[in-house]
DOROPA-565436 format. One record per residue (C-alpha): x, y, z. Coordinates in pm, whole numbers, plus 32768, in hexadecimal, padded with zeros to 4 digits. Layout:
// DOROPA-565436
   east   north     up
      X       Y      Z
...
//
This chain:
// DOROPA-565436
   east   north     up
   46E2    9562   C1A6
   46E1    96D8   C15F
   485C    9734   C10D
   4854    9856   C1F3
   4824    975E   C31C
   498E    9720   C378
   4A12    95D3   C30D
   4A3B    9544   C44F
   48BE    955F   C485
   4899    9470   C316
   4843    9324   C325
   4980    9280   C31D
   493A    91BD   C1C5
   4916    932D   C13C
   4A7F    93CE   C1A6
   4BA3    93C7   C0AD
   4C7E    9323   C192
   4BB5    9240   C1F7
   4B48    91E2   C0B2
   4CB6    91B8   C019
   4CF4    90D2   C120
   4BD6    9006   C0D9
   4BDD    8FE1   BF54
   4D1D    90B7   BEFB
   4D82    91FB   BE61
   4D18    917E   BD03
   4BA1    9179   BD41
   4BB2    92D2   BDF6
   4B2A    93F8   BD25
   4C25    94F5   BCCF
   4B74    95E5   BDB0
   4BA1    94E2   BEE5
   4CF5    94A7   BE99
   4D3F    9622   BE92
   4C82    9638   BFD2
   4D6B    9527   C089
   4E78    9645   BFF4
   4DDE    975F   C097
   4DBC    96BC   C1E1
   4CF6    978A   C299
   4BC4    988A   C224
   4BC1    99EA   C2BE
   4A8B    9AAA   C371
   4953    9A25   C2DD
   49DE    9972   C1B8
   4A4A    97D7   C1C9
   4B88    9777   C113
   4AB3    96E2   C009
   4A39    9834   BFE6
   4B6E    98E1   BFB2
   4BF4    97E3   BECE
   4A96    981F   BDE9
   4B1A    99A7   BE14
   4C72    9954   BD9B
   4BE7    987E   BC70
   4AF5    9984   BC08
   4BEB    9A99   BC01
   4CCB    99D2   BB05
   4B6C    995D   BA44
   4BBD    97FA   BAA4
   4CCB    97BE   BA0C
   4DF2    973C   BADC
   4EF6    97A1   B9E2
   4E9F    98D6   BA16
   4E94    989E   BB6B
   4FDB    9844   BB5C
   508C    9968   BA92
   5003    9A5E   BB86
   5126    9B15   BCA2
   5099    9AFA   BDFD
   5072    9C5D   BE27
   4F5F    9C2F   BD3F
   4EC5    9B07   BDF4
   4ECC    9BD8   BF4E
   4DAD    9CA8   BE99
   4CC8    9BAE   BE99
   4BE0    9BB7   BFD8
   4C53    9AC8   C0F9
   4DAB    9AAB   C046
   4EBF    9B05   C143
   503B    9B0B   C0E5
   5079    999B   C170
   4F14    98EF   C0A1
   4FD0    99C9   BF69
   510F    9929   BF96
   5087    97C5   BFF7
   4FAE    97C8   BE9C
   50B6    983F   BDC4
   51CD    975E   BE2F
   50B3    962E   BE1B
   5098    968F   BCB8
   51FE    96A2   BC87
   525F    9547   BD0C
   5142    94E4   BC18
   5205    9547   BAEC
   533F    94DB   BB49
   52A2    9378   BB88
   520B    93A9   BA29
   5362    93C4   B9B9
   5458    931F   BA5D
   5426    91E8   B979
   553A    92BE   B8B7
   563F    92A5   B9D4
   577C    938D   B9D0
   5849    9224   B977
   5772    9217   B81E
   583F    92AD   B6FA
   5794    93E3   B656
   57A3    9346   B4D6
   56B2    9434   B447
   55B6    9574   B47B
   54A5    9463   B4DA
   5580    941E   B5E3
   5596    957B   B679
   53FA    959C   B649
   53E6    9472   B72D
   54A3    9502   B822
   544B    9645   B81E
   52E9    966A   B77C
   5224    962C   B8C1
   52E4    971E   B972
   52AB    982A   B86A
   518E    97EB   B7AE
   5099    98BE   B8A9
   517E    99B3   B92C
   50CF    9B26   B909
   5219    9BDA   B892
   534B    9B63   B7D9
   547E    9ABC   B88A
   55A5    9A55   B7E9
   5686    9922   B851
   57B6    9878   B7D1
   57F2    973F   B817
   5989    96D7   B838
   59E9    958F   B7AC
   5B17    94A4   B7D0
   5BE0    93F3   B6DB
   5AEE    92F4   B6B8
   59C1    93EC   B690
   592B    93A6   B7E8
   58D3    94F9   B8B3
   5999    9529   B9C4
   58E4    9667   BA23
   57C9    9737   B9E8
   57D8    98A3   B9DD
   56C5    99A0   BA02
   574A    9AEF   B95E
   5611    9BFF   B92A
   5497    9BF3   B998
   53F1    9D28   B8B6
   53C4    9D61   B740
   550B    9CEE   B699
   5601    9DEE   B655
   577E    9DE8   B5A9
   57C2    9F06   B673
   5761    9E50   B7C7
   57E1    9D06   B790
   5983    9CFC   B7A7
   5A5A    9BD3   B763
   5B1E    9BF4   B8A6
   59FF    9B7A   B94E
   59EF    9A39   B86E
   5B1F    9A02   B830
   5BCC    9A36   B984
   5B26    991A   BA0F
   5B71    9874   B8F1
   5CC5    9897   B908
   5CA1    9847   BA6F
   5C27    9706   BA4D
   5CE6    96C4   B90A
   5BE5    9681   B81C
   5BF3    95F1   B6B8
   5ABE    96A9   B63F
   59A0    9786   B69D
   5848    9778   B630
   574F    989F   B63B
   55DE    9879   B691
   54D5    9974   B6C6
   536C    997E   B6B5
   5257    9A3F   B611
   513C    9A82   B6DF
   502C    9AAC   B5A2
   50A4    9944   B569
   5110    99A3   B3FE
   5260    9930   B3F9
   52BE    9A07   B2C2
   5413    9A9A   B2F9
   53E8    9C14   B30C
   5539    9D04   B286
   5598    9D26   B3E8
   5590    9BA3   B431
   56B8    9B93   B2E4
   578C    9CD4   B362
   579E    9C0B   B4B2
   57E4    9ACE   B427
   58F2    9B7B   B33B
   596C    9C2C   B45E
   59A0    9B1C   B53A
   5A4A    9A3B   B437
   5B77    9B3F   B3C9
   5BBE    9B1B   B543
   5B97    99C5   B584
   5C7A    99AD   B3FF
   5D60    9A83   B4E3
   5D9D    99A6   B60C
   5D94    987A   B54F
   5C34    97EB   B5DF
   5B26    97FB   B4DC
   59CF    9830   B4A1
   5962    9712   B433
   57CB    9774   B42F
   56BA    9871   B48A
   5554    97E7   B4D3
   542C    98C3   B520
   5346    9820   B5E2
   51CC    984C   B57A
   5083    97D1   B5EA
   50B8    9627   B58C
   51BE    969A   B461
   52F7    9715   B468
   5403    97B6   B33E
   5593    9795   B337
   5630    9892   B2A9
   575C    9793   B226
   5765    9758   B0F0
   56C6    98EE   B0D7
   5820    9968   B171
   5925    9886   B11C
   5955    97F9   B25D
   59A5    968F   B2B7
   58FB    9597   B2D8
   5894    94D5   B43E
//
């Protein structure tokens, strides 16, 4: 069936939906499950079609696909805001199921820990964003923080905004994590002036650093032992 033909004119075996329901999502192609995502194709182009659209402008790869904003997605043709917002937040719930084997009751013993949590989340992301993650007394993270999305800067990131919540919430310990999007996970000068930064203040208050991991493409680096920080 041409994919131009709207899918309700397809023979039933050959519609997404159709199909899931008759041998399930696993033996779907990744361009039929995005279809089911999209929902509906626009003028003269079938859902399958758009999803083959929104594969080709990320060259296939669904981890791009999944580090891209929707304003970027609304630029592919037949992508509206809602088919945008539908795909991204599919890909989303995909990498928190990916990770929630690391639950927020799991104690954060180590920088492997914080990669498992974090990695999928950060891995693929086109620009930097830097997290911390607050931890009780018994090292299990109470509460994640998102601090800056850009190129990491001393100058932009301030303690109050860690360390307020922190206080807040009365946390034992913060951990910093951040990614870098060449997936070289090499800490640059700027990654140690923030990590020395944030550490006199947390020294301050009385809740500690305890690590930094950059987040790279499958590897990641704490900056620990580097900076003198406790250990998680």
């Amino acid at each position: 069936m041409p994919e131009r033909t709207p899918i309700r004119e397809w023979s039933p075996a050959d519609r997404p939906r159709e199909r899931m329901r008759a041998v399930g999502a696993r033996h779907l192609s990744v361009r039929e499950l995005l279809a089911v995502v999209v929902g509906s194709g626009s003028a003269g182009a079938s859902a399958v079609q758009v999803a083959g659209r929104i594969l080709d402008a990320c060259g296939g790869s669904l981890r791009r696909l999944g580090g891209q904003d929707v304003g970027l997605l609304e630029a592919v043709p037949g992508v509206g805001a809602a088919t945008g917002a539908r795909v991204v937040a599919a890909l989303e719930l995909g990498r928190r199921a990916s990770s929630e084997a690391t639950s927020e009751q799991d104690a954060v013993r180590g920088p492997a820990d914080v990669f498992r949590r974090m990695g999928s989340r950060l891995r693929d992301l086109p620009q930097e964003e830097f997290h911390a993650l607050l931890l009780n007394t018994r090292h299990r993270v109470i509460r994640e923080v998102a601090i800056t999305r850009g190129i990491l800067d001393a100058s932009l990131v301030h303690p109050r905004e860690v360390f307020r919540l922190a206080v807040i919430e009365g946390a034992a310990g913060v951990i910093l994590v951040h990614n870098h999007p060449s997936g070289d996970p090499t800490p640059s000068a700027e990654d140690r002036a923030v990590t020395r930064q944030l550490a006199g203040a947390g020294r301050a208050l009385g809740i500690p650093v305890l690590d930094h991991v950059i987040v790279g493409d499958g590897v990641w680096r704490s900056l620990a032992d580097d900076e003198g920080l406790g250990t998680s």
